[in-house]
DRENMARKE-191724 format. One record per residue: residue in one letter; chain; y, z, x of N, C-alpha, C in turn. Coordinates in Angstrom, 1 decimal, padded with zeros to 4 digits. Layout:
BEGIN
aa	ch	n.y	n.z	n.x	ca.y	ca.z	ca.x	c.y	c.z	c.x
a	A	Y	Z	X	Y	Z	X	Y	Z	X
...
END
This chain:
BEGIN
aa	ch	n.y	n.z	n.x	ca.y	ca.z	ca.x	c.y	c.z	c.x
x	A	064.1	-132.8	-020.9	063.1	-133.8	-021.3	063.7	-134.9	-022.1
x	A	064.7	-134.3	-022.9	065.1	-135.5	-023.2	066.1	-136.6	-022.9
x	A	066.4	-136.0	-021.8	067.0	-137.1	-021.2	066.5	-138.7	-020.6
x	A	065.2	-137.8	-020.1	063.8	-138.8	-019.5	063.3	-139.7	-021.4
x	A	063.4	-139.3	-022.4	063.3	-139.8	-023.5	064.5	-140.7	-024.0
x	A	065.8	-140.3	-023.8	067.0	-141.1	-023.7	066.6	-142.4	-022.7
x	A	066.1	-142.3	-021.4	066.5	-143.3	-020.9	065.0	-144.2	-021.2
x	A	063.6	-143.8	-021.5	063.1	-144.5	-022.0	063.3	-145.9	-023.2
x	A	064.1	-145.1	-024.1	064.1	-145.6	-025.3	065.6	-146.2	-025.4
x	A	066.5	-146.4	-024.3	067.6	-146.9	-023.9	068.2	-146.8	-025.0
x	A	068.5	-145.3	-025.4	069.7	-144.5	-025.7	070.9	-144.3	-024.8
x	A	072.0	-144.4	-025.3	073.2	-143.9	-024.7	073.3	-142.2	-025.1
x	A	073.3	-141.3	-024.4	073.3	-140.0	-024.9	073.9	-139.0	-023.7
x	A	074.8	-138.2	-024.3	075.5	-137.1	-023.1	074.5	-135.6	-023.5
x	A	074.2	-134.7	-022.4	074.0	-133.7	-023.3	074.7	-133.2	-022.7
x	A	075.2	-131.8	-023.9	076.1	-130.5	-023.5	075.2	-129.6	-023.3
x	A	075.9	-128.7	-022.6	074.8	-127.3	-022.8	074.6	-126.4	-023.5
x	A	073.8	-125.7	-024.3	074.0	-124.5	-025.4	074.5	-123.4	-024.6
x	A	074.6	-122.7	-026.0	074.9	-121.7	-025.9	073.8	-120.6	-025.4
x	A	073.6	-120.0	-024.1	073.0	-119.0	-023.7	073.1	-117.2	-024.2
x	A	072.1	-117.0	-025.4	072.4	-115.9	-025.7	072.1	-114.8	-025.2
x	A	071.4	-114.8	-024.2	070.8	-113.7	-023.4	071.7	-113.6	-022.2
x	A	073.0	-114.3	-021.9	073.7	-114.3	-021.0	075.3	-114.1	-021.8
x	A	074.8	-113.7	-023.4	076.4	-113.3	-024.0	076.2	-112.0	-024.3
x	A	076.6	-110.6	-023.7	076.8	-109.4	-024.4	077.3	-109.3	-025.9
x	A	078.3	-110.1	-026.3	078.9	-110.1	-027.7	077.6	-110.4	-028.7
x	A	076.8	-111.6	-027.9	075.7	-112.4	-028.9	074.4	-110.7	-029.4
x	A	074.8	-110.2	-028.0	073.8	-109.2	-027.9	073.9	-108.1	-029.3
x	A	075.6	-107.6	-029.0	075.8	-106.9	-029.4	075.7	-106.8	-031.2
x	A	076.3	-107.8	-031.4	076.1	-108.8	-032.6	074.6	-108.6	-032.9
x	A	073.4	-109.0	-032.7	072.3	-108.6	-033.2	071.9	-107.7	-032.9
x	A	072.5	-106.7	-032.5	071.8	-105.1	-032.7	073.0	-104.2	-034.0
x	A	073.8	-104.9	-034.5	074.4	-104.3	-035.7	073.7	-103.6	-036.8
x	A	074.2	-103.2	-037.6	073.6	-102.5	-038.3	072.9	-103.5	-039.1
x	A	073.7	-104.4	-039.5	073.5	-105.5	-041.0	072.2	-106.4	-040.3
x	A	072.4	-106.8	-038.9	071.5	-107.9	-038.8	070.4	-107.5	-038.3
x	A	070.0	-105.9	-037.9	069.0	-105.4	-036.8	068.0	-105.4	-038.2
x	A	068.5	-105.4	-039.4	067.7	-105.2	-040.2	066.6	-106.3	-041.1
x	A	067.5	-107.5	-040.4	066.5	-108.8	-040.8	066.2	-109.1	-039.6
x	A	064.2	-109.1	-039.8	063.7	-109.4	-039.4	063.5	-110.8	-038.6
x	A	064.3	-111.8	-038.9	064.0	-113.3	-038.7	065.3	-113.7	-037.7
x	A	066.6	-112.6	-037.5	067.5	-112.9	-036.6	066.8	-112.6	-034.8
x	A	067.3	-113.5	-034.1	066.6	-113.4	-033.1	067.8	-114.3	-032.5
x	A	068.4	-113.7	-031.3	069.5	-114.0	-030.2	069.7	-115.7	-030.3
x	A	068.0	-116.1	-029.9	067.8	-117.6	-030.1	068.5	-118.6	-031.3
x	A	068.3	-117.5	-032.6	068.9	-118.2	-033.8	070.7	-118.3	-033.4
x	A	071.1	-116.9	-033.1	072.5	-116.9	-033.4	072.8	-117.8	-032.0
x	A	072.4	-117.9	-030.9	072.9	-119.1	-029.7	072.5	-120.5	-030.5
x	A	071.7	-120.9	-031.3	071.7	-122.2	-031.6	072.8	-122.6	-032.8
x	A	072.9	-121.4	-033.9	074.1	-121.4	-034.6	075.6	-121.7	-033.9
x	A	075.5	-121.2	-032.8	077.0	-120.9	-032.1	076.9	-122.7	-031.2
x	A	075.6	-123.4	-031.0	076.3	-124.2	-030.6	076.0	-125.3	-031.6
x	A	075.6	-125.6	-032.3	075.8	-126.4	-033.4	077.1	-126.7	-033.6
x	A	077.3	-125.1	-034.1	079.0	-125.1	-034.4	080.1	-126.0	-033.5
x	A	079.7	-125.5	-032.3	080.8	-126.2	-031.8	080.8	-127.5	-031.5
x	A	079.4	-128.0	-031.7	079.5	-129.6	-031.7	080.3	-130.0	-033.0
x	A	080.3	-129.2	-034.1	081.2	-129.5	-035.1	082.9	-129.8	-035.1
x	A	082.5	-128.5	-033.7	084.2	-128.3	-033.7	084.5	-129.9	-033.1
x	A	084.0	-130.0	-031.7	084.7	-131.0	-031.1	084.3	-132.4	-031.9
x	A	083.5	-132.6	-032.5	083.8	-134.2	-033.5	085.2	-133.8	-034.5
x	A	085.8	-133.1	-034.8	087.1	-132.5	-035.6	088.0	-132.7	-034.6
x	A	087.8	-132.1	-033.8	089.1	-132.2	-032.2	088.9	-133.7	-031.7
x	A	088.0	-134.0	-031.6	088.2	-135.1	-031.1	088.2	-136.1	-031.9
x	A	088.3	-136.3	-033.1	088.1	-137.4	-034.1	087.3	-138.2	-034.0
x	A	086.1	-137.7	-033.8	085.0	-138.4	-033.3	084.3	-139.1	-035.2
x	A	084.2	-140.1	-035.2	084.0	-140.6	-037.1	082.6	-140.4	-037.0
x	A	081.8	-140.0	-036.3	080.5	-139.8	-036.9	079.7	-139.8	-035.7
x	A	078.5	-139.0	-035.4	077.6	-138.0	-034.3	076.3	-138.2	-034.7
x	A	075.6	-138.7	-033.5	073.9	-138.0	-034.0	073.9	-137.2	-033.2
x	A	073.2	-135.8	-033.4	073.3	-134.5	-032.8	071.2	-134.0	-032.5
x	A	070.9	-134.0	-031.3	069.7	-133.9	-031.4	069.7	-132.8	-031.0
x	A	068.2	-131.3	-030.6	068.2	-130.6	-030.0	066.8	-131.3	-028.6
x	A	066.8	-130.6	-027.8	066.2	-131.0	-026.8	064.3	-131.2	-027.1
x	A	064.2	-130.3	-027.8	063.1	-130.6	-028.2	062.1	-131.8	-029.2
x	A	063.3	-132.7	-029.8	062.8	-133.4	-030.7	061.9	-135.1	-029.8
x	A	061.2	-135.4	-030.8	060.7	-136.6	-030.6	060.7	-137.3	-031.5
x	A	060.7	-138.8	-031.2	061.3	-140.1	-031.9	060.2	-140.9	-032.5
x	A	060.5	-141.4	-033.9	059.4	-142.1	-033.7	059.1	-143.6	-033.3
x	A	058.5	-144.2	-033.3	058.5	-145.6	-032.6	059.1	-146.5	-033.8
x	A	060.2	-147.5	-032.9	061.1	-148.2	-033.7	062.1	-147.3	-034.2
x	A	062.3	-146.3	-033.5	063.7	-145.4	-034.1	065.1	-146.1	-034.0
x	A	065.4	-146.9	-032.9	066.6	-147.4	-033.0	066.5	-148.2	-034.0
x	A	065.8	-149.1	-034.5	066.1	-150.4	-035.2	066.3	-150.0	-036.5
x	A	065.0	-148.5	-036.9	065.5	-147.6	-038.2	066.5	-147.7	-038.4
x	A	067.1	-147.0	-037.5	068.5	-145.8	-037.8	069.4	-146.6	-038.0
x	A	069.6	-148.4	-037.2	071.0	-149.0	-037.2	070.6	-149.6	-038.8
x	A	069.5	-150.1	-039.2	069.5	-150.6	-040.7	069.6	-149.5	-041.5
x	A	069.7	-148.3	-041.5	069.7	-147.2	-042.4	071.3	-147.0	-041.8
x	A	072.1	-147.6	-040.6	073.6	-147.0	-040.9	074.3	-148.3	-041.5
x	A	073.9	-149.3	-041.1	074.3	-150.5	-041.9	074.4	-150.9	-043.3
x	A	072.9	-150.3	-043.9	073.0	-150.4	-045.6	074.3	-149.3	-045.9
x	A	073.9	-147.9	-045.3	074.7	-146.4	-045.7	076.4	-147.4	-046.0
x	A	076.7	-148.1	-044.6	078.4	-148.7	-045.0	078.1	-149.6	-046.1
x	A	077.4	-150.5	-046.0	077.5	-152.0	-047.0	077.5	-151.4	-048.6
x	A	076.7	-150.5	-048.8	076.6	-149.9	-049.9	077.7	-148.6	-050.6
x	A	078.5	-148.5	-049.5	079.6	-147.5	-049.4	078.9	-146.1	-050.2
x	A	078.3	-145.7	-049.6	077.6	-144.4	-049.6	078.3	-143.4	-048.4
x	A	079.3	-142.0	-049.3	080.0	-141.2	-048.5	078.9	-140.2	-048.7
x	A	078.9	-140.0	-047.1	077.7	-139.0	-046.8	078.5	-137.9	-045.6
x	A	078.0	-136.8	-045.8	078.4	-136.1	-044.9	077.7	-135.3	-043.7
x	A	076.5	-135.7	-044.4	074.6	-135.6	-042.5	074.0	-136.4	-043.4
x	A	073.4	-136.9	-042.4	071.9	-137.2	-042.6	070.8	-136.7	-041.8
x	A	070.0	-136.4	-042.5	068.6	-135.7	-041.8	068.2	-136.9	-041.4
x	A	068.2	-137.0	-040.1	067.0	-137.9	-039.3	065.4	-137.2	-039.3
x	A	065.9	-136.0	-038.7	064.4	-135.5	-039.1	064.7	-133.9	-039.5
x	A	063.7	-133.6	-040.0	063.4	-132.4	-040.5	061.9	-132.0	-040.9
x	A	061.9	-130.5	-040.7	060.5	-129.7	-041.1	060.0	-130.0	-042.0
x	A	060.4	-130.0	-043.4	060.2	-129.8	-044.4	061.3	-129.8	-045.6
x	A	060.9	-130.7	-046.5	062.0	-130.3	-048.0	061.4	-130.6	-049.1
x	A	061.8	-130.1	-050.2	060.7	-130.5	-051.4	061.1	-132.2	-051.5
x	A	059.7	-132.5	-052.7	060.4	-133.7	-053.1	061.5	-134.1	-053.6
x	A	062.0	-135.0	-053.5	063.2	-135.5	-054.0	063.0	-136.0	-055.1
x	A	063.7	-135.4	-056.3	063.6	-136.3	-057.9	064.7	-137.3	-057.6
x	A	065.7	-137.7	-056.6	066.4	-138.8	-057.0	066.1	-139.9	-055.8
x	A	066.6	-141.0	-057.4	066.1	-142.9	-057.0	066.7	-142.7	-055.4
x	A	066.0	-143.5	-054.6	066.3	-143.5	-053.1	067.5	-144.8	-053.1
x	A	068.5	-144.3	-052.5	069.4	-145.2	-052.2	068.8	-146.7	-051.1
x	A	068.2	-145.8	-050.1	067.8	-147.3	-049.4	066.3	-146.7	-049.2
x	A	065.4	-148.4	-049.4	063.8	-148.4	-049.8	063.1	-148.9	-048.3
x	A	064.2	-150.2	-047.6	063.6	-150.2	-046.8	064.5	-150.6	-044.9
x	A	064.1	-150.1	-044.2	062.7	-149.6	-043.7	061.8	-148.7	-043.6
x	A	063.1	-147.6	-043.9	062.8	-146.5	-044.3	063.6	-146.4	-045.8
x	A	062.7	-144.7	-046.5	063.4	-144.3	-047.8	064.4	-143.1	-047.3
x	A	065.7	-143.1	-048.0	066.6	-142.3	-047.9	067.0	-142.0	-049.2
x	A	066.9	-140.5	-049.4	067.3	-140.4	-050.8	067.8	-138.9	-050.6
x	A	069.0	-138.3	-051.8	069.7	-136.8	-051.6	068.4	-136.1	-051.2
x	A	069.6	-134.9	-050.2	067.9	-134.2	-049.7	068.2	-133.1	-050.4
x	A	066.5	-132.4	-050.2	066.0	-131.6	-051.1	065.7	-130.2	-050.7
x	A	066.6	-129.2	-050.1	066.3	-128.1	-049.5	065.5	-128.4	-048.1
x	A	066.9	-129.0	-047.2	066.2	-129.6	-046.2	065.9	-128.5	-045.2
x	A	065.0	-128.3	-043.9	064.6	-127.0	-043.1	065.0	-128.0	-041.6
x	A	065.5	-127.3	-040.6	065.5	-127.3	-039.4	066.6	-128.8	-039.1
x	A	067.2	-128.9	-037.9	068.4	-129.5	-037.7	068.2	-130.0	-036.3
x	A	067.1	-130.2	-035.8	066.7	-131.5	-035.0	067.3	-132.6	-034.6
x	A	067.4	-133.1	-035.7	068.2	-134.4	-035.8	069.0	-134.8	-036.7
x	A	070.5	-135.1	-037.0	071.0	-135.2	-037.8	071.8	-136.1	-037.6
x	A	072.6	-136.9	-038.2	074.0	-137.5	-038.4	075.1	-136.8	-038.5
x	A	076.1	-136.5	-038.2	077.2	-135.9	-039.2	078.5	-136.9	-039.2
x	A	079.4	-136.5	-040.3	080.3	-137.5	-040.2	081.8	-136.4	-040.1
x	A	082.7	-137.0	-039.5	083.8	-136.5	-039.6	084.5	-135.4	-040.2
x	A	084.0	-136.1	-041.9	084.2	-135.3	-042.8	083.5	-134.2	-043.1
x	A	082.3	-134.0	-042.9	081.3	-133.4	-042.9	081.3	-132.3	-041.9
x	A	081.9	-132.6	-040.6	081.8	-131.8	-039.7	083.2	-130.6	-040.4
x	A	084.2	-131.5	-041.0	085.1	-130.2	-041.1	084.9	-129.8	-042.4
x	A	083.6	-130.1	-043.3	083.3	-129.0	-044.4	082.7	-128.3	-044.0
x	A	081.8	-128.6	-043.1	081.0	-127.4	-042.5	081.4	-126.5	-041.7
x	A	082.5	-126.8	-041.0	083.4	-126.0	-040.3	084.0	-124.6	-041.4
x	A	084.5	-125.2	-042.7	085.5	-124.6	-043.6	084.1	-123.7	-044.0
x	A	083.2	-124.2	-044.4	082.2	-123.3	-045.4	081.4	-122.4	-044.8
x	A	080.8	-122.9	-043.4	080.3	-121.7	-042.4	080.9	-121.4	-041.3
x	A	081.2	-120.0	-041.4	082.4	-119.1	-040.6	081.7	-118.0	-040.2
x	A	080.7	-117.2	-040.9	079.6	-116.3	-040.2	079.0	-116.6	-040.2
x	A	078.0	-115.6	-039.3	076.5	-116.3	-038.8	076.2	-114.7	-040.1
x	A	075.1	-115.5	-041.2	074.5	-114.8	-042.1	072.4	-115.3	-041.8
x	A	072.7	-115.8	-041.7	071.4	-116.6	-041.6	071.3	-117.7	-040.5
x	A	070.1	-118.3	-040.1	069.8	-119.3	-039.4	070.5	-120.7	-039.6
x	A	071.3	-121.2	-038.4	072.0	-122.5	-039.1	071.7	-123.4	-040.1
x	A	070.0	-123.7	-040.1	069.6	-124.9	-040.5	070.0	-124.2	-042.1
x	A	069.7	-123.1	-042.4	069.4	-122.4	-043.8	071.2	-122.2	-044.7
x	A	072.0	-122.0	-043.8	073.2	-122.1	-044.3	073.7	-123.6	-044.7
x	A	073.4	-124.7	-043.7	073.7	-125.8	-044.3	072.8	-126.1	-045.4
x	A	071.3	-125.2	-045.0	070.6	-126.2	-046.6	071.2	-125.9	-047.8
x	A	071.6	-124.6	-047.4	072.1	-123.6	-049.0	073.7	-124.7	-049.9
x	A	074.4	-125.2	-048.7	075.0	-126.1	-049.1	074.9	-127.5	-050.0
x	A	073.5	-128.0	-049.0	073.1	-129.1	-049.6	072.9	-128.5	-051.1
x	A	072.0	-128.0	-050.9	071.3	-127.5	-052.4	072.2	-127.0	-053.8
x	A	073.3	-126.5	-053.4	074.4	-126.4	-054.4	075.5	-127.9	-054.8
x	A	075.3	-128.5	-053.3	076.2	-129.7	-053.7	077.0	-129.9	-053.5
x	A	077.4	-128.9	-052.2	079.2	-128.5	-051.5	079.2	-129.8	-050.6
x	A	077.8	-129.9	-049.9	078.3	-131.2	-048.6	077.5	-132.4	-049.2
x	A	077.5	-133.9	-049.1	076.4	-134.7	-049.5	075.5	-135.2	-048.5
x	A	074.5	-134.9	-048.8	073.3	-134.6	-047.5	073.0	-135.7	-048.1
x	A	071.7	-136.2	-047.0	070.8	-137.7	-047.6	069.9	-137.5	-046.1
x	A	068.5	-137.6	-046.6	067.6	-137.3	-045.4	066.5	-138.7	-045.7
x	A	066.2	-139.0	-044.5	065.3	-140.0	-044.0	063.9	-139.5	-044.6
x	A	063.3	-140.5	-045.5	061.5	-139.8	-045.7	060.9	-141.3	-045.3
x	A	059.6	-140.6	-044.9	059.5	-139.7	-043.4	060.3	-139.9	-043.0
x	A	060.2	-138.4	-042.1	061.4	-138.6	-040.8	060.8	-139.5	-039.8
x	A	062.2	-139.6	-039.0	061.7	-140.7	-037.6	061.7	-139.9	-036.6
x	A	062.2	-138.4	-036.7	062.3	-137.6	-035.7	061.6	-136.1	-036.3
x	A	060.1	-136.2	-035.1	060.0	-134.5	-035.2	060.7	-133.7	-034.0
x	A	060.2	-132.3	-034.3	060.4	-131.5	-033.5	059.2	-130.4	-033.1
x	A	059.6	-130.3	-031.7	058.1	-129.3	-031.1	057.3	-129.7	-030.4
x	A	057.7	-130.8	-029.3	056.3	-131.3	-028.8	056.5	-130.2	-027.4
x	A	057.4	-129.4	-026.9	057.6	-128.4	-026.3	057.5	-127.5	-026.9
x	A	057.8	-125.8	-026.0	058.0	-124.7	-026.3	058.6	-124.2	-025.2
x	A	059.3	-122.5	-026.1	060.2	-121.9	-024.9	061.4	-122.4	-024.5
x	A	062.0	-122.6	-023.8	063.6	-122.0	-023.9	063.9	-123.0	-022.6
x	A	062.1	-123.7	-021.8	062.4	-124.7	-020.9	061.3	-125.9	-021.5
x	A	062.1	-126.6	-020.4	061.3	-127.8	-020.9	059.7	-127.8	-019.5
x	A	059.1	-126.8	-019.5	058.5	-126.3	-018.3	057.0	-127.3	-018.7
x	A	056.7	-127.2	-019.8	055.4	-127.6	-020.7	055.5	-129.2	-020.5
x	A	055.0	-130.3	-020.4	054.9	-131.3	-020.5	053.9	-131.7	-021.2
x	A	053.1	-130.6	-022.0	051.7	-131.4	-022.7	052.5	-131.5	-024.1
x	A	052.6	-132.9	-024.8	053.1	-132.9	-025.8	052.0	-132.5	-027.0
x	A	051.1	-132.1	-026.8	049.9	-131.7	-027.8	049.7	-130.2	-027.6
x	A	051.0	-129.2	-027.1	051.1	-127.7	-026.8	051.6	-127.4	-028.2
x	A	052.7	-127.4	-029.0	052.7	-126.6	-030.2	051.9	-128.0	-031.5
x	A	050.9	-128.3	-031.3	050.7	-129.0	-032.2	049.3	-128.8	-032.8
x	A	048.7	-127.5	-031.8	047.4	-127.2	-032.4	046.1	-128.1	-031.5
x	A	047.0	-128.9	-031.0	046.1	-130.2	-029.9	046.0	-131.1	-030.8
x	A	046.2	-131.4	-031.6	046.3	-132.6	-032.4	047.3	-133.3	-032.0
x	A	047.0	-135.1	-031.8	047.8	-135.7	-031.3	048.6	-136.4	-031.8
x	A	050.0	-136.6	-031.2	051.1	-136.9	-032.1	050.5	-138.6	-031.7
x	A	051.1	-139.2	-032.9	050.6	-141.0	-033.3	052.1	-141.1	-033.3
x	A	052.5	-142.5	-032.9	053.0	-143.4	-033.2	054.3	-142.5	-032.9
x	A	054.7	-141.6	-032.0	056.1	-141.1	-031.3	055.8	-141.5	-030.1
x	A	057.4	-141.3	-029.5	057.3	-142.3	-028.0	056.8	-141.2	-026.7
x	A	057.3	-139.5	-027.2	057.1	-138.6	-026.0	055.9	-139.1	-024.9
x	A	054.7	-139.6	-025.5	053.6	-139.7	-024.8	054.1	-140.8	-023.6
x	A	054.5	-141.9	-024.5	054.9	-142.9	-023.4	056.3	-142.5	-022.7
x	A	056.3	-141.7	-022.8	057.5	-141.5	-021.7	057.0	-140.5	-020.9
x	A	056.4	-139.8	-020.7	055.1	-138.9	-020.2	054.4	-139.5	-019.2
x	A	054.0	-140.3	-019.6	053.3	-141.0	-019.0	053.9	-141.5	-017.9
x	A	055.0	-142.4	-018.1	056.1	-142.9	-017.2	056.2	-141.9	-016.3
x	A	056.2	-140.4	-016.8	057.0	-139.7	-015.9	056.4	-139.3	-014.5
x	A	054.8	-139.1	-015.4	053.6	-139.0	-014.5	053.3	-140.0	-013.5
x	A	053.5	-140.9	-013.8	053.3	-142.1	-013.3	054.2	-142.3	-011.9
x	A	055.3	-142.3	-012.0	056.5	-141.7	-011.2	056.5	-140.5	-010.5
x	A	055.6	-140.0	-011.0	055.6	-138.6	-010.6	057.2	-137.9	-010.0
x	A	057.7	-137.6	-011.5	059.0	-137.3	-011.6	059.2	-136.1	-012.6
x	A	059.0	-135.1	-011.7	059.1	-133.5	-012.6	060.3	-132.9	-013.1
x	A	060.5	-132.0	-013.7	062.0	-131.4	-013.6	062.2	-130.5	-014.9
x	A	062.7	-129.3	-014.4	063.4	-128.0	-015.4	064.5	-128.8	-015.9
x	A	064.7	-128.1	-017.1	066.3	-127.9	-017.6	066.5	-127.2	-018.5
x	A	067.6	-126.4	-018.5	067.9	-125.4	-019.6	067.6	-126.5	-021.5
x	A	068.0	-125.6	-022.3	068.0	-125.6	-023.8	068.8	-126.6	-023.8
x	A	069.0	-128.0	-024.5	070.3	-128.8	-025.0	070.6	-129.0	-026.3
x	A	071.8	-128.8	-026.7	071.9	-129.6	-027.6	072.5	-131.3	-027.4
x	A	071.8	-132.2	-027.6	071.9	-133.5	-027.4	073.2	-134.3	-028.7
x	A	074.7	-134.5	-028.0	075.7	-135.6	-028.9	075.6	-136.9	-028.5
x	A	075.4	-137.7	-028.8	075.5	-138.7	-028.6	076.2	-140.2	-029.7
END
């Protein structure tokens, strides 16, 4: 699906494929250990999205890639996201602010007690126990702290980088509001096309999914596809 949202909103975007945990015996084996069978909240799904995050980390380090937005398949954009993001990467250099992610979007994080570096179009200010990894920036540098600092899978990826932010090992800076949610699908395909399925039927405002939905309908242009994580 989000490819059909890439070409709507005339993004340039590759996707890779994740990692398939129900097709790795190691992944398997791994969560039936002693240590992890005992928390409740690990689930194959977590440790295959951990495993491929990571490696989008790895190859921005291998490849010298200076900086990544990393989507997962399920997210949606909000309207005017490109013109956000290039004046929020534009101030980020002019102002020489070394950042190492930026949260495009996220679940949830507390408030932020610090002054916002940039006010407008959007506010950006250090983030605050950020949740879920939808959408991010990372930068070079960033990809090889996170490399160095997470090496096991202890917890859910999003929660190991927040534990970072929150101590002050990597420098996070997250978009308020975000411009990107997550969830207008469910499940492991993109099989659902009602973007008002995990949302309780309340309608998402002012995201593009609908209008590209619509297009698709319109077109009448169907299609599966496995889990992605989106580099672009």
């Amino acid at each position: 699906m989000f490819g059909i949202l890439g070409t709507c909103l005339n993004l340039d975007i590759e996707v890779v494929d994740a990692f398939n945990p129900y097709a790795n015996k190691k992944i398997i084996n791994t969560l039936n250990s002693t240590i992890l069978s005992e928390k409740t909240d690990i689930s194959p799904g977590a440790i295959g999205c951990w495993l491929s995050h990571r490696e989008l980390w790895s190859r921005i380090v291998e490849e010298n890639i200076k900086s990544a937005l990393i989507f997962e398949d399920d997210v949606d954009l909000a309207s005017g996201f490109n013109e956000k993001l290039s004046s929020v990467m534009s101030q980020l250099s002019s102002k020489n602010v070394y950042w190492d992610i930026l949260y495009v979007g996220h679940c949830y994080q507390r408030t932020s007690l610090q002054e916002p570096i940039i006010t407008n179009p959007v506010i950006v200010q250090a983030s605050s126990s950020p949740v879920c990894m939808h959408a991010y920036g990372l930068s070079f540098g960033g990809a090889k702290k996170l490399l160095s600092k997470i090496t096991k899978f202890k917890k859910p990826i999003d929660q190991q980088v927040s534990d970072l932010s929150n101590i002050r090992k990597i420098n996070a800076y997250s978009i308020n509001p975000a411009i990107a949610k997550q969830g207008a699908f469910s499940g492991d395909t993109n099989i659902n096309l009602d973007p008002e399925f995990r949302q309780g039927n309340k309608i998402l405002t002012d995201y593009s999914i609908q209008k590209c939905i619509k297009q698709i309908k319109a077109e009448k242009s169907f299609f599966l596809s496995p889990k992605n994580i989106i580099l672009s």
